[in-house]
N, CA, C and O atoms as a MOPAC input file, in Angstrom:
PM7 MOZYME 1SCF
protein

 N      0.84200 1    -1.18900 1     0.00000 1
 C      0.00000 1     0.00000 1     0.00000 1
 C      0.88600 1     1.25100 1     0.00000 1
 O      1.90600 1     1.29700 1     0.68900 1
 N      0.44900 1     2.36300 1    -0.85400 1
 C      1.18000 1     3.34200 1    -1.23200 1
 C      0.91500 1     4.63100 1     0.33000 1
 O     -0.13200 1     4.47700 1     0.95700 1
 N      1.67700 1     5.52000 1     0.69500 1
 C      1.40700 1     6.22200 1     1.42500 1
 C      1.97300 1     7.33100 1     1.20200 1
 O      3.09000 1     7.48200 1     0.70800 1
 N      0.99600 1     8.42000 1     1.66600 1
 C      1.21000 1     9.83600 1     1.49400 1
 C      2.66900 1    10.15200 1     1.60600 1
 O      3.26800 1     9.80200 1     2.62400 1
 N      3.25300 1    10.74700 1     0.70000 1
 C      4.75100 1    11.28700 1     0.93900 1
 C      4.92500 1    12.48600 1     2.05900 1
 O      5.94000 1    12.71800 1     2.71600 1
 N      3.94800 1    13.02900 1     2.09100 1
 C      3.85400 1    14.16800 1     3.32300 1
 C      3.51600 1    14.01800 1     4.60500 1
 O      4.13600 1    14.70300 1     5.41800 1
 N      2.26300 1    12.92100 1     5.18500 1
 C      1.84200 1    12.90700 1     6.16500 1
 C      1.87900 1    11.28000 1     6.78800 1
 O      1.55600 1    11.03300 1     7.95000 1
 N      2.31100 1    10.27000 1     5.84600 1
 C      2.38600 1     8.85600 1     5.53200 1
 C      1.27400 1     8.45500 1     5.87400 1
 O      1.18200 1     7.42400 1     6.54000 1
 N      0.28800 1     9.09800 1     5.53800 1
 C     -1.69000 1     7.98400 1     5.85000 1
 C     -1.64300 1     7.17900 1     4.67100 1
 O     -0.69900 1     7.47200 1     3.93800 1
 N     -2.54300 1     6.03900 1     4.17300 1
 C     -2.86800 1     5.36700 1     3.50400 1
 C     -2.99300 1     5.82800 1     2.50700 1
 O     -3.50100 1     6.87100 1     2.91800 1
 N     -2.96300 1     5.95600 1     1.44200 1
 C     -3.80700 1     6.43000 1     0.49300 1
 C     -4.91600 1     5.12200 1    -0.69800 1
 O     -4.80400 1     3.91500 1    -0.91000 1
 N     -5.70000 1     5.97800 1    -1.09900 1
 C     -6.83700 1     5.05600 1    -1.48900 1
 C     -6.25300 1     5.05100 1    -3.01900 1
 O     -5.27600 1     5.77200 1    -3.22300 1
 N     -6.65700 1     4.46800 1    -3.84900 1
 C     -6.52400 1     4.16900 1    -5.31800 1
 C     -7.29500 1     5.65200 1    -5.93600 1
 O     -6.40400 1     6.36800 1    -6.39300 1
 N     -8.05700 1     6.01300 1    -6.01500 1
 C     -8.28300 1     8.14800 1    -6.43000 1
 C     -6.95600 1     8.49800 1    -5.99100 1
 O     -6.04500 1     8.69500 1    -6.79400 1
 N     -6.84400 1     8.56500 1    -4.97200 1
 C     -5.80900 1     9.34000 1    -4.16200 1
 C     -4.59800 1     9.46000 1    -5.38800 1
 O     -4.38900 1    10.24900 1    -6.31000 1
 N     -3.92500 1     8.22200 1    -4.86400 1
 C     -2.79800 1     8.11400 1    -6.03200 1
 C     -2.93500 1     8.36000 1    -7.36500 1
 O     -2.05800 1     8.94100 1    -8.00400 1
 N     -4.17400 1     7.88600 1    -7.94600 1
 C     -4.33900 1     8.21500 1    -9.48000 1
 C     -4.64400 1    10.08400 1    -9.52300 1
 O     -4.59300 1    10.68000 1   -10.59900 1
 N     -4.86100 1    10.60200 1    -8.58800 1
 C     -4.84200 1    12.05200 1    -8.82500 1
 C     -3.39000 1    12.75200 1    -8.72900 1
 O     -2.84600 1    13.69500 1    -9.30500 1
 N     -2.99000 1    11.74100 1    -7.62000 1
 C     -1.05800 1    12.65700 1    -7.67300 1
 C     -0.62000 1    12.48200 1    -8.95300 1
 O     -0.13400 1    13.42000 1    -9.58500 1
 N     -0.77000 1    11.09300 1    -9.52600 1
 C     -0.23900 1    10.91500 1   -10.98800 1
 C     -0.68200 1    11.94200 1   -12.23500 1
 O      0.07000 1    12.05400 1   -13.20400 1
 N     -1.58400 1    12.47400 1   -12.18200 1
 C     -2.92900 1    13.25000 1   -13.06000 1
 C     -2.28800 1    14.60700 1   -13.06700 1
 O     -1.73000 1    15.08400 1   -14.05500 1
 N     -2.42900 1    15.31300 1   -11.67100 1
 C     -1.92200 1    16.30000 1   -11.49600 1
 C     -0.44300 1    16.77000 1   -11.25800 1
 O      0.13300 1    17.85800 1   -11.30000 1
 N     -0.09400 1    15.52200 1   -11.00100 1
 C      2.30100 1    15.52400 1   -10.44200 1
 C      2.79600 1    15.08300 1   -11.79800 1
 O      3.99700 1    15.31400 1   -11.94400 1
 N      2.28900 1    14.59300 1   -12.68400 1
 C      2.57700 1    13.86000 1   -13.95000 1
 C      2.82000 1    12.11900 1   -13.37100 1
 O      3.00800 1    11.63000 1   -12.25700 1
 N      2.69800 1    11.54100 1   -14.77900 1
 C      2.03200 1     9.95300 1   -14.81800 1
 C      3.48700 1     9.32600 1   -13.89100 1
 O      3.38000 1     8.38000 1   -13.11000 1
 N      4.66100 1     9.97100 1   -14.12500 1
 C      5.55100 1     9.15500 1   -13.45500 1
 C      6.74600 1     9.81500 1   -11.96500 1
 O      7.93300 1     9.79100 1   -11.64200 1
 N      5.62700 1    10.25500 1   -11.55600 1
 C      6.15700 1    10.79800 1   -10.42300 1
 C      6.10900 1    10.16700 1    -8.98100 1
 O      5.00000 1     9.82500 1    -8.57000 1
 N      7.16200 1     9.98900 1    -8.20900 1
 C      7.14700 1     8.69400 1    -7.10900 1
 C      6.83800 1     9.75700 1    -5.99900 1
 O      7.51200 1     9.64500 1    -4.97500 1
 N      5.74800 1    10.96100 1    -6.05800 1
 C      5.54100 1    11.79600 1    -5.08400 1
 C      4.34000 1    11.38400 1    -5.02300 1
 O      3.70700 1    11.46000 1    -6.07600 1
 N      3.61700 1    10.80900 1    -3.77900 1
 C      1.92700 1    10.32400 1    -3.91100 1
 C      1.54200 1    11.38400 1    -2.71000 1
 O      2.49400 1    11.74000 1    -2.01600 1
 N      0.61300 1    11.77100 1    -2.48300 1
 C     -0.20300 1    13.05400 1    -2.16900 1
 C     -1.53200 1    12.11900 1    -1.53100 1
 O     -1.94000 1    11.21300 1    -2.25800 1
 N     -2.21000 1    12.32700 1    -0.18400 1
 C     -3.36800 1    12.66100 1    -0.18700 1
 C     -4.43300 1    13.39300 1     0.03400 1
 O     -4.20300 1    14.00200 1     1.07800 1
 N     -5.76500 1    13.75500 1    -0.47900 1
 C     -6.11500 1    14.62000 1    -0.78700 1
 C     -5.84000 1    16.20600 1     0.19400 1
 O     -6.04700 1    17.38200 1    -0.10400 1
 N     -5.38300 1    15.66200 1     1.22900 1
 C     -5.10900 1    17.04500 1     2.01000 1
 C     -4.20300 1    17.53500 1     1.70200 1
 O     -4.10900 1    18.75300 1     1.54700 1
 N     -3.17400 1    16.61000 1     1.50800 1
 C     -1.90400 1    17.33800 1     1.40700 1
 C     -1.75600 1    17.83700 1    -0.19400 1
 O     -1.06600 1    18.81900 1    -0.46800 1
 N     -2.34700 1    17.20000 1    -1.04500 1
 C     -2.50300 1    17.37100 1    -3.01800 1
 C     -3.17300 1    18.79000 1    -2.34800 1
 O     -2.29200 1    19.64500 1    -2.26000 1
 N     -4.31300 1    19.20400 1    -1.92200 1
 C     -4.67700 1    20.18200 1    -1.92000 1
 C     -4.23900 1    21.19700 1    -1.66900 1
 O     -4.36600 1    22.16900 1    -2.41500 1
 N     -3.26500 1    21.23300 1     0.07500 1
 C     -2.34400 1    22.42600 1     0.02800 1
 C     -1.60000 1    22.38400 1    -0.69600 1
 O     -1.33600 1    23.46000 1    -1.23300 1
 N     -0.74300 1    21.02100 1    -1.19700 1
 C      0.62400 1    21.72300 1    -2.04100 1
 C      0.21900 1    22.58100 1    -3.38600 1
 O      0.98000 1    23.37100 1    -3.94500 1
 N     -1.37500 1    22.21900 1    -3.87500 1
 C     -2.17700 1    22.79100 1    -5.29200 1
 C     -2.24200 1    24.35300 1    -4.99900 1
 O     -2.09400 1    25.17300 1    -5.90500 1
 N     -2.48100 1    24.72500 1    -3.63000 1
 C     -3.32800 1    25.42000 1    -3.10900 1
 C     -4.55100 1    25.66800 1    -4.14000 1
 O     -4.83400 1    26.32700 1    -5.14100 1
 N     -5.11800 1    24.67200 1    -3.20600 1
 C     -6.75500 1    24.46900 1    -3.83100 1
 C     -7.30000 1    23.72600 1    -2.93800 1
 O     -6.58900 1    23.12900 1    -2.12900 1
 N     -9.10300 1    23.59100 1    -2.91300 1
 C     -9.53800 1    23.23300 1    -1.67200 1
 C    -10.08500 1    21.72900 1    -2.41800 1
 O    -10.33400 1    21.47800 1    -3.59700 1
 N    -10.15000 1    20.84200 1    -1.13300 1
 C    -10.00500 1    19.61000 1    -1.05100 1
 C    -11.13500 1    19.22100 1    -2.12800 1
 O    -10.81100 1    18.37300 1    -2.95900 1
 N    -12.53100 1    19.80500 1    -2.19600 1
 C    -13.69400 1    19.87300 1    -2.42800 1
 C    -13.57100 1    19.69400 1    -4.01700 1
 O    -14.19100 1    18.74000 1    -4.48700 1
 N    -12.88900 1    20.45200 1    -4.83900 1
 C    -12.53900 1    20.84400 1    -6.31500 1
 C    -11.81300 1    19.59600 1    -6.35900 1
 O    -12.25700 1    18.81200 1    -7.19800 1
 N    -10.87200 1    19.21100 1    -5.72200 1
 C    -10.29600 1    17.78300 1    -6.14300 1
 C    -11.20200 1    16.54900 1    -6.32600 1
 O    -11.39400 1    16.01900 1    -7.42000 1
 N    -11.65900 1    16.19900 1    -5.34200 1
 C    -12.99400 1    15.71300 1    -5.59100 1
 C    -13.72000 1    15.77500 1    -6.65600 1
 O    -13.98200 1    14.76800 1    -7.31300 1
 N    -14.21300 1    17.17600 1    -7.02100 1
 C    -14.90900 1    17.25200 1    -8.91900 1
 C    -14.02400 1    16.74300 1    -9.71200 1
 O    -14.23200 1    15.98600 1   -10.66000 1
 N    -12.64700 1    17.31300 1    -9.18500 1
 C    -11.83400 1    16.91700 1   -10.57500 1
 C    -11.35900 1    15.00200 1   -10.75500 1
 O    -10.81500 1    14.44900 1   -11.71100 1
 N    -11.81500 1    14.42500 1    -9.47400 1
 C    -11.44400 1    13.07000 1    -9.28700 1
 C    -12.71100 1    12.52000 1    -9.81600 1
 O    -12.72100 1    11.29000 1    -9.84300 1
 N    -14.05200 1    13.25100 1   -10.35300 1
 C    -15.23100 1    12.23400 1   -10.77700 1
 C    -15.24700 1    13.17500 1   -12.38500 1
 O    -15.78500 1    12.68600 1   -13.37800 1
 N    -14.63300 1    14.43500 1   -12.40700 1
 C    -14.58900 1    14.55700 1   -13.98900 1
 C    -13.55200 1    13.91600 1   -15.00400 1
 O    -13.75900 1    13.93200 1   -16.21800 1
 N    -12.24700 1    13.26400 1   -14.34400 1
 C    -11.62200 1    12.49300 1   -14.65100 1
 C    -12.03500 1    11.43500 1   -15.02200 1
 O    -11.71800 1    10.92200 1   -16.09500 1
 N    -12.90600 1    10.88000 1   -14.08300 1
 C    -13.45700 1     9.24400 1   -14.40400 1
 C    -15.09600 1     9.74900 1   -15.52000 1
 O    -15.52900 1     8.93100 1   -16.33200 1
 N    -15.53300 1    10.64300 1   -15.40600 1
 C    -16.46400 1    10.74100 1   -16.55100 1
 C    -15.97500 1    10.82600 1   -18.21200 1
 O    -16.57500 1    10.52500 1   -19.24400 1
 N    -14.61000 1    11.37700 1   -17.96500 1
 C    -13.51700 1    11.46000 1   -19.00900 1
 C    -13.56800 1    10.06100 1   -19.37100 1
 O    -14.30000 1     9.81100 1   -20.32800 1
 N    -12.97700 1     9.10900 1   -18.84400 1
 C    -13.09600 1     8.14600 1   -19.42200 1
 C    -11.23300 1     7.68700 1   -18.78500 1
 O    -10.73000 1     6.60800 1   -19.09800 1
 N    -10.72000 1     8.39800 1   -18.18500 1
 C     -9.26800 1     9.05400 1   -18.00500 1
 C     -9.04700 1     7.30100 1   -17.26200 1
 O     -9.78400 1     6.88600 1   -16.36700 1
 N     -7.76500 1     6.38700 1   -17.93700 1
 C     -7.76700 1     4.91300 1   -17.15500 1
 C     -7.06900 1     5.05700 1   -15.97200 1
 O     -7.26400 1     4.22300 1   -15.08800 1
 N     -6.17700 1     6.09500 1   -15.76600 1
 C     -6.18200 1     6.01800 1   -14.14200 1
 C     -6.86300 1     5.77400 1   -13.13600 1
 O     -6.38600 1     5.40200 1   -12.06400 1
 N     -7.81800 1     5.91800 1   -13.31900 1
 C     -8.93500 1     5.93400 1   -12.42400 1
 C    -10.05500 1     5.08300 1   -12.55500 1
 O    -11.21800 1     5.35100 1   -12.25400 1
 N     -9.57600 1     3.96000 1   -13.06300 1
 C    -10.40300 1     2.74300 1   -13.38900 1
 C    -10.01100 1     1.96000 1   -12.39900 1
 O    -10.46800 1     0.82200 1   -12.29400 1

């Protein structure tokens, strides 16, 4: 199981497929959503949209 590079919690399968999305596809920096959010500075909430407009995309990370 992969864990937050910042705070070391669990992270869920979104989680990671959003660090990849937003850090680029091959980056060994995994983020979860709290911490993706401050380092974005952006609020947790918008990640979230952007983690179900991804998967409406069709985007296979997130399969």
């Amino acid at each position: 199981m992969k864990k937050c590079t910042n705070c070391n919690k669990n992270l869920v399968k979104d989680e990671i497929a959003l660090s990849k999305k937003m850090l680029g596809k091959n980056t060994k920096q995994y983020l979860c959503l709290e911490c993706l959010s401050a380092y974005l500075n952006t609020d947790k909430e918008i990640l979230l949209e952007k983690i179900e407009q991804f998967k409406e995309e069709g985007c296979t990370l997130f399969v």
